[in-house]
C-alpha positions, 0 to 999 in steps of 0.5 A: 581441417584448420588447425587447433588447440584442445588443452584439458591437463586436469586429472579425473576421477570419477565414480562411487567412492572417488572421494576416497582417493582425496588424500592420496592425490594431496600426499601426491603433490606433497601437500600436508596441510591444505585449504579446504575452501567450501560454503555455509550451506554446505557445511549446514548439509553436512556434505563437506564434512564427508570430505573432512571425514575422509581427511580426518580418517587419513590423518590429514591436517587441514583448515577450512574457510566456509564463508563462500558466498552464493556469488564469489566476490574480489573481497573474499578471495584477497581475503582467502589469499591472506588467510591461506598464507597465515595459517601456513597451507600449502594447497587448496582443496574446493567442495562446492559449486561454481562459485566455491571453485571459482573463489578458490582459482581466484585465491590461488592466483593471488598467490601464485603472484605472490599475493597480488590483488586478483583484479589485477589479472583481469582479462586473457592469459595474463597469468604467468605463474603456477597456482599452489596444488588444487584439487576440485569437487564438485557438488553440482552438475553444472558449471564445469568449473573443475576442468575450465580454464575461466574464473567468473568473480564478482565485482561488488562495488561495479555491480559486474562480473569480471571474467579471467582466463588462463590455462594456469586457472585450471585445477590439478585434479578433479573428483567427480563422486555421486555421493555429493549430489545425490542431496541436490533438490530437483530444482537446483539438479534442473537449473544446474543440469541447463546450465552445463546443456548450455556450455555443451550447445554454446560450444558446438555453435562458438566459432572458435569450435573444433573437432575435439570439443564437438566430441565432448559437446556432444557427448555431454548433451547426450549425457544430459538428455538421457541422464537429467530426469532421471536425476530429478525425479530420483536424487539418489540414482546413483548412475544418473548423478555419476553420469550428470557430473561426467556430463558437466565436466565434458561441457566444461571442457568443450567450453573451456576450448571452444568458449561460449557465446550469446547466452554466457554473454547476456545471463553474466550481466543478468547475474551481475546487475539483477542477481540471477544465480547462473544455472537459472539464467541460462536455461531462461535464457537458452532458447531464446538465444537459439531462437534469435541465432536462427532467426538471424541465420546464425548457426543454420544446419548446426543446431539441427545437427545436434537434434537426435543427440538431445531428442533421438525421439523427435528426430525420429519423427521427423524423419531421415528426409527432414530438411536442416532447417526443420531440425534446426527449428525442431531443435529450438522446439525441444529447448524450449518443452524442456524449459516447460517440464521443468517448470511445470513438474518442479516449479523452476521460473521461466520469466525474469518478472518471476524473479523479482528482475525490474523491468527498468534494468533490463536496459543496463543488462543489455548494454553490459552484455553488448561488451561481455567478452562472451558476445566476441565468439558468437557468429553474429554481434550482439547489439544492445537491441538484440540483447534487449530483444532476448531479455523482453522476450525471457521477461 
């Protein structure tokens, strides 16, 4: 065995009323006015305010910033940054999705560097310095943000996405509560629920792979296999959403050790030049990588090891004497009815022209995907063909 590293220090809870132990977890790490950083949807749903209900009862002082943006943007975390020393906080909590976490990482990192822009931090550990104490609730079951090490911010004026990385941008605590899922609709629960099968198959397959991240990989997908229909079809199944957010949460972790590959590479520029929400792009896109990885001899007998985790049905047709090469193209098969069930019973688009994508910007995507520090842990490189290839293909 080579060796390795897997890091995951953030706390867990998870279950029914894990919101509950919120204050509990600030008084903990001595926080008595914290940040609550969350977005305008949220608050409309009222589903922040089940986070402020549970603070307000406990006596917990706190201020909010809701203006997170579907995209998190640089202007808005230097703009937290201030607004989080102003007002004189001394800890963040984030409800929300991706972004809401993600902006919040960003905000604490200025601060931990005493203020400094974020742009600056840009790249691979180049943080130093520990962030004010952070707390991170989901209300999505996909990005996994809560116990990851990476940051994806926008940059606006570069109409690109700029990636951080550091074991210091991982929250303190995550609180994992079906309560705050239950609302999501079927179509975002789909796109969500793909995107963390993503960041669990990409996982498995990166190069920078290990026993400990295959562990949780695997175990997400079969989370996510059992649990996702399950959630889509009846939001308030209480078990199927608990099980969907543990299942995210495992992906994130696997991914945040093994990191991720051609489809994080090509859906950050999607998401970048064209707009494409994250969790919409990778599963139009999963499959269409997969298939491209297969056909260059990428990842044989890999993917097809991964088969009776996310079909046990199709494998069982195959059969014990099935050769790797048919359970690998069995595993891409599988991908991609699932990508049609989806559409066909929620309406989720499957093509980029469905999208409003014009097809003159495919090119600029493919080449900023070319250089997407993803696209350095996929076993084949991904040139600017290649990538244009997948795009036409998921056009």
């Amino acid at each position: 065995m080579e060796g390795f590293e897997f890091a995951c220090p953030t706390k867990i809870i998870c279950g029914a009323h894990a919101l509950d132990k919120l204050p509990g977890e600030l008084a903990d790490r001595g926080v008595a006015h914290p940040l609550v950083m969350t977005d305008a949807g949220l608050m409309k749903l009222g589903i922040a305010a089940k986070l402020t209900d549970v603070l307000d009862a406990a006596g917990v002082a706190y201020e909010v910033f809701d203006q997170v943006p579907p995209d998190s943007s640089m202007d808005v975390v230097n703009d937290v940054a201030r607004l989080f020393a102003a007002r004189g906080c001394d800890g963040f909590v984030a409800i929300g999705g991706g972004s809401v976490i993600d902006t919040t990482k960003g905000a604490a990192a200025s601060l931990a560097c005493e203020g400094v822009d974020f742009a600056t931090l840009q790249g691979s550990e180049i943080l130093q310095h520990d962030l004010p104490p952070f707390i991170a609730v989901p209300t999505t079951a996909g990005t996994g943000s809560e116990v990851t090490l990476v940051a994806v911010v926008a940059d606006t004026q570069k109409h690109a996405k700029l990636s951080f990385a550091s074991y210091k941008l991982v929250p303190h605590v995550a609180i994992l509560d079906p309560a705050l899922t239950s609302s999501l609709p079927p179509k975002l629960t789909a796109t969500t629920g793909m995107d963390a099968l993503t960041h669990a198959i990409e996982a498995y397959t990166s190069i920078q792979k290990n026993p400990v991240s295959d562990a949780f990989a695997v175990k997400a997908i079969e989370l996510i296999a059992a649990n996702l229909p399950r959630a889509c079809a009846e939001g308030g199944d209480v078990d199927a959403r608990a099980n969907l957010a543990l299942a995210s949460l495992m992906a994130g972790a696997a991914f945040s050790n093994a990191m991720v590959g051609i489809v994080h590479a090509i859906g950050h520029s999607l998401g970048g030049l064209c707009h494409i929400p994250h969790g919409q792009a990778m599963m139009m896109l999963l499959p269409h990588c997969v298939r491209f990885n297969l056909h260059h001899g990428v990842h044989a007998g890999t993917y097809g090891e991964l088969l009776g985790h996310l079909s046990p049905k199709r494998a069982a047709e195959l059969g014990p004497n099935a050769t790797p090469a048919e359970r690998d193209l069995a595993f891409c098969d599988e991908l991609f009815a699932l990508n049609a069930f989806y559409h066909d019973t929620y309406g989720v688009p499957l093509a980029l022209s469905k999208l409003g994508v014009e097809r003159d910007l495919l090119e600029a995507v493919a080449k900023q995907a070319r250089y997407d520090g993803a696209a350095l842990y996929n076993e084949t490189e991904i040139t600017v063909e290649n990538a244009l290839d997948i795009l036409n293909a998921t056009y």
